[in-house]
N, C-alpha and C positions, 0 to 999 in steps of 0.2 A: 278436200273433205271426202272422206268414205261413206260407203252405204253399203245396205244388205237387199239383196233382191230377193224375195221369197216367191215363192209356187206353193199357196197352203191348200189345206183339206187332203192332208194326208196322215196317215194314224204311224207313230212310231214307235220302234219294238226296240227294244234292249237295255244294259247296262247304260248306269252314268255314273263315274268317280268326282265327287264333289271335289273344288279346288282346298287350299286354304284358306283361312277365314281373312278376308281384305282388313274388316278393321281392328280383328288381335295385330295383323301384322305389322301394320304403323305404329301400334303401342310398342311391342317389344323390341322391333327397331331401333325407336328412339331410348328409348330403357337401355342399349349397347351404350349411351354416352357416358355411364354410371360407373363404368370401371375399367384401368387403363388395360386389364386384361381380355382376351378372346371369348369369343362369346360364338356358339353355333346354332345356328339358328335352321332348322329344315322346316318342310310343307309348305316354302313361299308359293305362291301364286305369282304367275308372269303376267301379272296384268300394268297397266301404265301408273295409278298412283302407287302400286308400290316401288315400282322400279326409280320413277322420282322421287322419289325420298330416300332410294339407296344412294340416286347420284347425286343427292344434295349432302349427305351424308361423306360422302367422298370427296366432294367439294368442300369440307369443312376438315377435311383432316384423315379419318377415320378411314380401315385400310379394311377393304373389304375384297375378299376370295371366295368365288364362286367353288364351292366343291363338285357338286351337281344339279340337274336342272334345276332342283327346289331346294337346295341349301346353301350357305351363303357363311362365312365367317366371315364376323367386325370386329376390330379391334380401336379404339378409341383413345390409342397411347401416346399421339401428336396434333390436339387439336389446333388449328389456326384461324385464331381469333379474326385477324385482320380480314378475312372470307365474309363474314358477318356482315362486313358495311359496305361490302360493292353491289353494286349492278346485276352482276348474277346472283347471286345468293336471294337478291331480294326478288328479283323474276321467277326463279325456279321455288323459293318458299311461298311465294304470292299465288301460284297456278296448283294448291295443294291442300284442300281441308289440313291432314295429316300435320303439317309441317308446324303446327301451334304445338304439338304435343315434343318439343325439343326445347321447349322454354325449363319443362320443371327438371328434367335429368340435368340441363346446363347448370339451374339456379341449385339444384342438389349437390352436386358433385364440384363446380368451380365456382357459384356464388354471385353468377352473372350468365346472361343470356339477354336474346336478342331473337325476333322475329317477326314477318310483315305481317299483315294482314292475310286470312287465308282465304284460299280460294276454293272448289269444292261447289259441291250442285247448287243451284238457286233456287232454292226450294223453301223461302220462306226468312225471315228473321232467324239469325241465329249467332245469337251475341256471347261473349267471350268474359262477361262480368264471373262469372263464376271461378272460370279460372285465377283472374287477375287477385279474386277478394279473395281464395284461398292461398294463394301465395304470398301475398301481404299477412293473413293471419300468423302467418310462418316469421314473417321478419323482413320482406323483401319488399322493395320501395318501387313504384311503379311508373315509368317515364312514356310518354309519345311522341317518336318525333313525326311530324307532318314533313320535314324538310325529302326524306326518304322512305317515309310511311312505316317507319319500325318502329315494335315495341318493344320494350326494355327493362330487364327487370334484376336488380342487383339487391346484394344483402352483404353485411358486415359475419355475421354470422345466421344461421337458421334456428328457429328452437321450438319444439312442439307446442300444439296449441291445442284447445277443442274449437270442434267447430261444426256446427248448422249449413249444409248446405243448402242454398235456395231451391236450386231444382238439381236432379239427379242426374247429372249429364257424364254423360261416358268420359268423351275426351277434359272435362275439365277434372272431375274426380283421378283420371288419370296423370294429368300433369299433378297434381298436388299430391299425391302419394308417389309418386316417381322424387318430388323434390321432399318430401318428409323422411324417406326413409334413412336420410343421411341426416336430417335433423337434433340437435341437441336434446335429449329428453322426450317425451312420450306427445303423439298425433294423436288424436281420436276425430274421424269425420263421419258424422251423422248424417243420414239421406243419400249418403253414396250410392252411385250407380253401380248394379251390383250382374250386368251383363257376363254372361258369359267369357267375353273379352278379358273385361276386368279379374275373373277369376283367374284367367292363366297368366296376364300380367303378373297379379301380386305372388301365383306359384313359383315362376319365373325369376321373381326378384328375392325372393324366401329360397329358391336353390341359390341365391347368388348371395346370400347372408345376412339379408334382411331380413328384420323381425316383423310382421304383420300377423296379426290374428283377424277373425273373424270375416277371413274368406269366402267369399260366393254370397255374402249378408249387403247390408244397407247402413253396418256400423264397423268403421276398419277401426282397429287402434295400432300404431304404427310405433317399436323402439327405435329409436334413432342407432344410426352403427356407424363406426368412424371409415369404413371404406368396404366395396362389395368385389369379390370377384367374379369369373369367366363361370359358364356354365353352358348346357346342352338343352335345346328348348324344340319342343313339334309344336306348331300352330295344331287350332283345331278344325274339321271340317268346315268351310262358310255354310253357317246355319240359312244367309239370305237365300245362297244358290238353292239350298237345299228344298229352302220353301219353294223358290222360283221353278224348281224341279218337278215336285209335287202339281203345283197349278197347272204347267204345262201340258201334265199329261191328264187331268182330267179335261183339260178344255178341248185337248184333242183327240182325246177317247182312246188314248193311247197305252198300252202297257208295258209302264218302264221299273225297273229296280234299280233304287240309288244306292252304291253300296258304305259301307264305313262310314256312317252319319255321327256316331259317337248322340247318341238316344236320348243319353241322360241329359245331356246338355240343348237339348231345342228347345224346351220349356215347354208351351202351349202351340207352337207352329203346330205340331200334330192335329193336336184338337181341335184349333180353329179350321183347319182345313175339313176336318171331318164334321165341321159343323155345317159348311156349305155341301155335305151328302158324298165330298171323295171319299171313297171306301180304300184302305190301305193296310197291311201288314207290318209288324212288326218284327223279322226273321233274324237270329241273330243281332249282327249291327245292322243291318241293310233294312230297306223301305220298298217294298214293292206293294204296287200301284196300280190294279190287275188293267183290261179296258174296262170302259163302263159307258155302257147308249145314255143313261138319266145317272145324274146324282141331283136328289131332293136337299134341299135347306131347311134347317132342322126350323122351329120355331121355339120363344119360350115358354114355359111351364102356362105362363097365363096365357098362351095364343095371341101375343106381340110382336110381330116383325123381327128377324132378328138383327141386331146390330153386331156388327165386327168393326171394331173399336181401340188403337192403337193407346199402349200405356209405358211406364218407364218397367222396365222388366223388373218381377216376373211375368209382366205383362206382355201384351202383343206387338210384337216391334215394329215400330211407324217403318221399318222400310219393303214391311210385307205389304204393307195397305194398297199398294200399285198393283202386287200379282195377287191378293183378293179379291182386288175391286175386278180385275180380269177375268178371273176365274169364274167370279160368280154371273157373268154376261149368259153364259150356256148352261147354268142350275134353273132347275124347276124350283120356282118360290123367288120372294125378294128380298132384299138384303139392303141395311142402311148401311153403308158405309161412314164411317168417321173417323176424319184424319185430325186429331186434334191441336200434333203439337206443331205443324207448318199446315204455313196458309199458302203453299203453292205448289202442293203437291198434285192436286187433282184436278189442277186446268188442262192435262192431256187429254183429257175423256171426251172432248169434243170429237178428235180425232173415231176416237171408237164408236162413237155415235153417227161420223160419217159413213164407218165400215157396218151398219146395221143395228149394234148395242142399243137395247134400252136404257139410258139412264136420264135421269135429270138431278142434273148438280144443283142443290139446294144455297150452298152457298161456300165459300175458298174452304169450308172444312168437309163437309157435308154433301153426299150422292147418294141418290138411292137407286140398285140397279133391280130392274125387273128381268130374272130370266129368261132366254127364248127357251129354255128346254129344246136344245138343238130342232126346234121345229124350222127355225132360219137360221141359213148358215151365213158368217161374216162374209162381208166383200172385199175382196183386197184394195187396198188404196196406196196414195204417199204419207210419207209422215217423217217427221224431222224429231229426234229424241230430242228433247229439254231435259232431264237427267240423266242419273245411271238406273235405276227403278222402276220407273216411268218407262224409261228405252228399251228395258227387256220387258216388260207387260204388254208394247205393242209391236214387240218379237215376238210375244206369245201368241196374239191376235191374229199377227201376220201368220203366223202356222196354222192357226184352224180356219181361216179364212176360204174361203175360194176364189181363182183369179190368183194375180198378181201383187204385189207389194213392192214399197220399196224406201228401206227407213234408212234418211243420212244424219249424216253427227251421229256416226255411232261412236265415234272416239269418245263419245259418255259412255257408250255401254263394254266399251274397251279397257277402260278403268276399273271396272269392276267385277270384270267376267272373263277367264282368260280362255281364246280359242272358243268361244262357244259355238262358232260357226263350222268350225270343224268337226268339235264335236257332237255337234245337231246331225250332220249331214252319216257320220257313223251309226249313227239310228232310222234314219232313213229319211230325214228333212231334205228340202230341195230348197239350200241356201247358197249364197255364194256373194263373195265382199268382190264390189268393184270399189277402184281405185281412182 
């Protein structure tokens, strides 16, 4: 198991180039299984869950050539079915949120698919009914085996449906539009989750011949097409990094410019951040972030606490609530935190409370943090990540801390972060991975 050693209470200066976004890149990945033609895909991120699900991918048939660092051609023109029910395939799709989102291109394109249960942070209930009930709306019959923990999902044909989604959820709205678009007749899915992600998916799938309208909305209607070809696709900036970027340098009083954010696509990150007093620019594409000794917490209109508050987008993305509830440890003012849609998100914060943070967790959704206004500075401590979110919020702690640190399992925060330690240390961090 690895770890990161830190030496914080130092302020850092420079450029940072956001990776690719982790979770467009497992949509559009899996979207390659849709057509026996090539497909190029640039702006990967080298980080771990993507690279697994490249090689699960290639373990299923699918011939993939690296062009360069961050691009990657698939081609999907000999799948091998019999892959599907060994040993490996189910190891390697088991250890992978992502790896459920190969059910709906399977069930789109061949009319059958197969996959285990996923694996993926533990961060609360996070159940897979939506996926399953909109694939069935479609036509497709739904099997469990417990003998090898697969789930299974076949159809005679597919044929468009309306449909009601229960809750908005990224990867299940993605699988069911990945297997509609090959669908007989016309999709319409209401309450779609309408993330950013999901926008370049359905772009993505519309240069490849797919009919979708109502792009970047919460109402897709989908024509069915009798086959899609190859196409050239750029991920977008990870919006997560980006916020993670942002916190970072207010808590360390740091002056950073994050460049090629692509602006229009953050939704509220900006604002919610500026509502905890970071003061930042909007230059061209890029975000700079000047230093700042105090950033104040705004209150609201009626002189209420303010709460920052996780929703289905265009709301604030539950996977910022880790480096806000961070961030706002060193704001002058207090701040409710609310993690609404997992209940296990913010049992790290005891951790930070060892390191000097006021908070008191109200209850598995709910913390409220009282700023020190840098009047006390964090203490370094240990601390072991439980997620990928979590693991960089108290890599942010660990930075403004004074003293020592030293945070293991970061193979969480490897998953979702490529090289961060490298690139901390080109700003002036004093990090460094032991082995």
């Amino acid at each position: 198991m690895s770890s990161f050693e830190i030496h914080g209470d130092n302020r850092l200066k420079g450029e940072l180039i956001p990776q690719g976004a982790k979770n467009e890149a497992l949509q559009v990945i899996s979207a390659t299984l849709l057509t026996s033609e090539k497909i190029t895909i640039s702006n990967l991120p080298d980080i771990h869950d993507v690279n697994r699900l490249i090689e699960l991918l290639i373990g299923m048939g699918v011939k993939v050539e690296k062009i360069n660092k961050d691009t990657c051609t698939f081609q999907a023109d000999d799948i091998n079915f019999n892959y599907l029910e060994t040993p490996e395939f189910v190891s390697k799709a088991n250890a992978l949120r992502g790896s459920i989102m190969i059910l709906g291109p399977m069930l789109g394109r061949f009319k059958k698919g197969a996959a285990p249960s996923p694996g993926g942070d533990k961060i609360g209930r996070r159940r897979l009914d939506t996926h399953f009930i909109g694939l069935q709306k479609l036509g497709a019959t739904f099997t469990y085996s417990a003998q090898n923990s697969l789930y299974r999902v076949a159809a005679d044909h597919l044929e468009g449906s309306y449909m009601l989604l229960d809750e908005a959820s990224v990867t299940g709205t993605a699988n069911i539009v990945m297997a509609a678009v090959m669908a007989e007749g016309v999709t319409t899915i209401f309450n779609a989750a309408c993330e950013p992600y999901l926008y370049q998916l359905c772009t993505m799938l519309n240069n490849m011949g797919a009919d979708i309208s109502g792009v970047g909305s919460n109402l897709l209607t989908i024509k069915g097409v009798e086959r899609l070809h190859g196409c050239e696709h750029r991920l977008l900036p990870d919006m997560i990094e980006i916020g993670s970027f942002i916190g970072m340098a207010a808590l360390t009083r740091s002056e950073i410019t994050i460049k090629n954010v692509r602006y229009e696509h953050l939704g509220l990150i900006p604002e919610v951040f500026r509502r905890l007093g970071v003061k930042m620019e909007h230059v061209n594409d890029d975000i700079y972030i000047p230093e700042q000794e105090c950033y104040e917490v705004e209150s609201f209109m009626d002189g209420s606490i303010m709460t920052i508050a996780d929703a289905p987008w265009p709301g604030f993305t539950p996977d910022l609530i880790s480096i806000a509830l961070v961030t706002a440890i060193q704001a002058k003012g207090s701040v409710l935190i609310h993690q609404k849609m997992f209940e296990s998100r913010l049992f790290f914060v005891d951790k930070l409370i060892d390191m000097g943070a006021k908070i008191i967790l109200c209850d598995p959704h709910r913390a409220t943090v009282i700023g020190l206004n840098h009047q006390n500075t964090l203490r370094g401590t240990n601390m072991t990540s439980p997620d990928i979110r979590a693991g960089v919020a108290q890599l942010i702690a660990a930075l403004s801390a004074k003293g020592k640190s030293v945070i293991s399992n970061i193979e969480q925060i490897d998953r979702g972060y490529q090289n961060i330690d490298a690139r901390l240390r080109a700003i002036g961090a004093d990090i460094k991975r032991l082995d």
